[in-house]
C-alpha positions in Angstrom: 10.7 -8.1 -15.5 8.6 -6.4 -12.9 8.6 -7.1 -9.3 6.7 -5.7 -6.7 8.5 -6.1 -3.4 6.9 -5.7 0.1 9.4 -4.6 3.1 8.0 -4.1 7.0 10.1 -2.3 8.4 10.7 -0.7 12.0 9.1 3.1 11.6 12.2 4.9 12.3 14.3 7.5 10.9 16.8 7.2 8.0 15.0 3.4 7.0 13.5 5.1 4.0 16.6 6.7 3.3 18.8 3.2 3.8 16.8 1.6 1.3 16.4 3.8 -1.3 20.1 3.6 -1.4 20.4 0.2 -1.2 18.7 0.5 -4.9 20.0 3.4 -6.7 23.5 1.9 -4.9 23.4 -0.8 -7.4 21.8 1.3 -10.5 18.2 -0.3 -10.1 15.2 2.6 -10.3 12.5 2.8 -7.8 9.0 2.9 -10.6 6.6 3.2 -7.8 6.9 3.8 -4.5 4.2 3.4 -1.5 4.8 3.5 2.5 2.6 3.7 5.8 2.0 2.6 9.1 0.7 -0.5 10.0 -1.6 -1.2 12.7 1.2 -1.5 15.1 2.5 2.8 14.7 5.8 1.4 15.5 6.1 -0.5 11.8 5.5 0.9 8.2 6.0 -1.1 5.2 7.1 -0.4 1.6 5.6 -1.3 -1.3 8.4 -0.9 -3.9 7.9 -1.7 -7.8 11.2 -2.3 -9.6 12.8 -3.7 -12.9 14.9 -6.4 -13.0 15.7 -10.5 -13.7 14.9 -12.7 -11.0 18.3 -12.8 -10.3 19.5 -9.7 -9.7 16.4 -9.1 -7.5 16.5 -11.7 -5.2 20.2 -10.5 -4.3 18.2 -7.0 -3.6 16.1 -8.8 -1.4 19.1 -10.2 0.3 20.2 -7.1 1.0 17.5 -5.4 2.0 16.8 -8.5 4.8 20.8 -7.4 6.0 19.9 -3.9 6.7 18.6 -2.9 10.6 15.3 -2.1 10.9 14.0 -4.5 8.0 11.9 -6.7 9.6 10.5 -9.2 6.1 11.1 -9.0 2.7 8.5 -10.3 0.4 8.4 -10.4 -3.7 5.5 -10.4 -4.7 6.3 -12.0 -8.0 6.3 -15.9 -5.9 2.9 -15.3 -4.1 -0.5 -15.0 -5.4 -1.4 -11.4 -4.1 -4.4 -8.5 -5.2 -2.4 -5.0 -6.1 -3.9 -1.3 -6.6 -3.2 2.2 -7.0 -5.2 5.0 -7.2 -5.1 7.6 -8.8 -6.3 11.6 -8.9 -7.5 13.5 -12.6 -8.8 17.1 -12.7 -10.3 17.0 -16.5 -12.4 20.3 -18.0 -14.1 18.8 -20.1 -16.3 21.5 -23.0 -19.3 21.8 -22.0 -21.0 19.2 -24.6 -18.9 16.6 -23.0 -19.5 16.3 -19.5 -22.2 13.5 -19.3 -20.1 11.4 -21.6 -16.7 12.0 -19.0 -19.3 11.3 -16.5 -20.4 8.0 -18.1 -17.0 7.2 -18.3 -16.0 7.2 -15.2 -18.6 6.0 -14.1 -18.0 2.3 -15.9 -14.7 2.6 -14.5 -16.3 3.0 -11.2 -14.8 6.4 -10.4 -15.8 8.7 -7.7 -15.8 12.5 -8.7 -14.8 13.8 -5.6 -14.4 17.8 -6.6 -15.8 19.9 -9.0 -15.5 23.3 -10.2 -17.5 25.3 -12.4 -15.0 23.9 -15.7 -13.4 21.2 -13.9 -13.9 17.7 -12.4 -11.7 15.8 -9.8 -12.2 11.8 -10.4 -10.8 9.2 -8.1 -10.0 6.1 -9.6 -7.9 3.0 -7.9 -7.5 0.0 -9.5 -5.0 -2.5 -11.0 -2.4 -1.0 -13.4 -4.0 -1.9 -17.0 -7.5 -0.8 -15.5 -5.8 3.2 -14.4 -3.9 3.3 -17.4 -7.3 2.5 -20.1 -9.2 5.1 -18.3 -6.4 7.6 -18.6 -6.3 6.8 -22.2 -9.6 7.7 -22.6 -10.3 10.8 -20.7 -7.4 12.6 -22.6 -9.4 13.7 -25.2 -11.5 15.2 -22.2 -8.5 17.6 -21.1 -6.7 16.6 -18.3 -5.8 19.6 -16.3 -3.7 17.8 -13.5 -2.9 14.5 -12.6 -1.8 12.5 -9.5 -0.8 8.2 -9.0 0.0 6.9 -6.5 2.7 3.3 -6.0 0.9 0.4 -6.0 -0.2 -1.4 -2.7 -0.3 -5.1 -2.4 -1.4 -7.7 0.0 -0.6 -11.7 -0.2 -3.8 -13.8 -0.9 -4.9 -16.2 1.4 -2.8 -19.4 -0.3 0.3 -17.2 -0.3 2.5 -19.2 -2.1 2.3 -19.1 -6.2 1.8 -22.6 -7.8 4.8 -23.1 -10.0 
């Protein structure tokens, strides 16, 4: 199962490092990674996605509220919470095909921000099914080059999940 873990950490050297380690210490991949600063310069937090039971997770999370520096831990799995990701295309569409790429993104509500004389840079963020229809759909297009970021998250209001 999927989790999406949030971690606030202090913004200090070797944090990134430490838990990174912690993971791949106990065989568990990293799918998505996301950090930055918070308001406060001083603290960054984590967005990690990873695989795993429930289990074995919440012994990650265990860990990781061991290590110096960690300041919460929160899966996202037990709180109602809104992610995205974003993500960067550079598509060449031929030539007969460029208002129909254009119509396409924009239903997804993508923002071309470049274009070349062959190419077009589109921005897209979204949640995970919405980047990865509109990926499946521009292929035909010609994708040149192709960035995604980790997902971001952020608790809901009523953070707590019914169970």
């Amino acid at each position: 199962m999927r989790h999406t873990i949030s971690i606030l950490v202090e913004n200090k050297f070797g944090v990134l490092s430490r838990v990174s380690g912690l993971f791949s210490g106990r065989g568990f991949n990293i799918e998505s990674l996301s950090v930055g600063e918070t308001i406060d310069p001083a603290i960054s937090l984590m967005t990690i996605v990873t695989s795993g039971d429930d289990r074995i997770v919440e012994q990650i999370t265990k860990q990781l509220n061991k290590l110096i520096d960690i300041i919460k831990v929160v899966d996202y799995m037990e709180v109602d919470h809104v992610e995205r990701e974003m993500v960067l295309i550079k598509v060449a569409p031929k030539k007969n095909d460029k208002t129909e790429f254009l119509k396409l993104a924009e239903i997804f509500r993508g923002r071309i921000v470049d274009s070349g004389t062959t190419t077009f840079t589109v921005e897209i963020t979204g949640d995970e099914k919405k980047i990865d229809a509109f990926i499946e759909l521009i292929k035909p297009f010609g994708i040149k080059e192709f960035v995604r970021t980790g997902k971001v998250a952020i608790a809901r209001e009523g953070v707590k999940k019914p169970k």
